[in-house]
Structures are given as structure tokens and as C-alpha cells.
Steps between C-alpha positions, in 0.01 A plus 500: 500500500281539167688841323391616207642852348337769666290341813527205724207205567610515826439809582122490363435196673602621828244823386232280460525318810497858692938447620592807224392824451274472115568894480917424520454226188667678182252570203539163376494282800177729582339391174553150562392538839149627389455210238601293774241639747255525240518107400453427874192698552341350241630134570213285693591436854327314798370810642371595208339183393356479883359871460331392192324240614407610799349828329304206256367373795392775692372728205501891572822589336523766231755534190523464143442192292698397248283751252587798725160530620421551862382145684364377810598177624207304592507207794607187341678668218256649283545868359294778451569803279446859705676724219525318107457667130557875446551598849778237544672629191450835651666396833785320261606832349536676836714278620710467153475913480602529897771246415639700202504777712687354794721364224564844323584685878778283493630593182419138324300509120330166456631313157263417235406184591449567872248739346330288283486237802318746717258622196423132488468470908247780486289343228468169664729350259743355759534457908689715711700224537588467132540881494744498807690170402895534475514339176217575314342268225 
């Protein structure tokens, strides 16, 4: 069994795979449990990859392009922009300030840098997956 002071790998493991209860993980098995879940939601996968390029093919899907502006996928892979420039800012800094705020209810203060990463988000300076990355450049 991998034991460390304070938490066991086993126990997050068996979290992740849905055999433990995440809420009965102490504070530190918890935090490595959400790294760990984290990592895997952003980890390619075969559905994933399959979704993707079926939604090339097909066209009709909606979401955000790596600038953060609002895009239509086109059939055959092409993109169009519905939402770019000012108002995609705008839209940026809603969901930052509706972030900050779900952040703040549960008594969290964002550090500097998480700051400065989401002042850069909003200007178009970096993706949201840059700005949501676990171990930021």
C-alpha cells in the first residue's frame, strides 16, 4: 500500500474509480484527489478524440476557440466566429468575475498570480486552457 504521512494513494484511487466515498478522503488525500481528477479530465481519451472528430465532420457545434471567442464548427472542419473582439472579452470577464465569486462563497482568495492569469485570460492573452492548467507556465 503507497503511505505517505497524512493520506493514503489507495484510498484516492479507489475515490476516483467511484469504490470510496471522495467526501470521507482527509484534507490532503482530497487535494490530491482533485489534481488527480483534474489531470484526467483534461487528458485526451478515445471518446474524446471520437467526439471531436465527429463534431469536425458534421459541423453545427458551438464553443470557444482557442482565443476564447465563440465558434461554429463548420462541415468538414472549418470554423466560423459567432462572438470575437470586445464582446468576447466581455463574455471572458463574466465568467472570470462569476468565477471569483463562486470562489469567494467558499471562503477561497485567489493568489497573485492566479489573478494575473485570469487578467491575462480576459484580455486574450492566453487560453482557458493555459488559464486553468495545473501547473501553469
Amino acid at each position: 500500500m503507497n503511505k505517505t504521512v497524512g493520506y493514503t494513494l489507495d484510498r484516492v484511487h479507489a475515490a476516483l474509480h467511484g469504490k470510496f466515498d471522495a467526501d470521507d478522503l482527509s484534507e490532503d488525500e482530497a487535494d490530491i484527489f482533485m489534481d488527480m481528477f483534474a489531470a484526467y479530465l483534461m487528458a485526451p481519451n478515445p471518446e474524446s478524440d471520437a467526439l471531436a472528430a465527429k463534431m469536425r465532420a458534421e459541423g453545427g457545434y458551438v464553443g470557444l476557440d482557442d482565443q476564447g471567442d465563440l465558434v461554429r464548427m463548420l462541415p468538414g472542419g472549418g470554423m466560423e466566429v459567432i462572438e470575437g473582439g470586445e464582446a468576447a472579452r466581455q463574455r471572458r470577464q463574466e465568467c472570470v468575475n462569476y468565477a471569483l465569486a463562486t470562489v469567494a462563497l467558499e471562503g477561497f482568495t485567489p493568489d497573485d498570480a492566479t489573478k494575473e492569469r485570469t487578467r491575462r485570460y480576459v484580455a486574450g492573452e492566453i487560453t482557458l486552457a493555459e488559464l486553468v492548467a495545473l501547473k501553469p507556465e
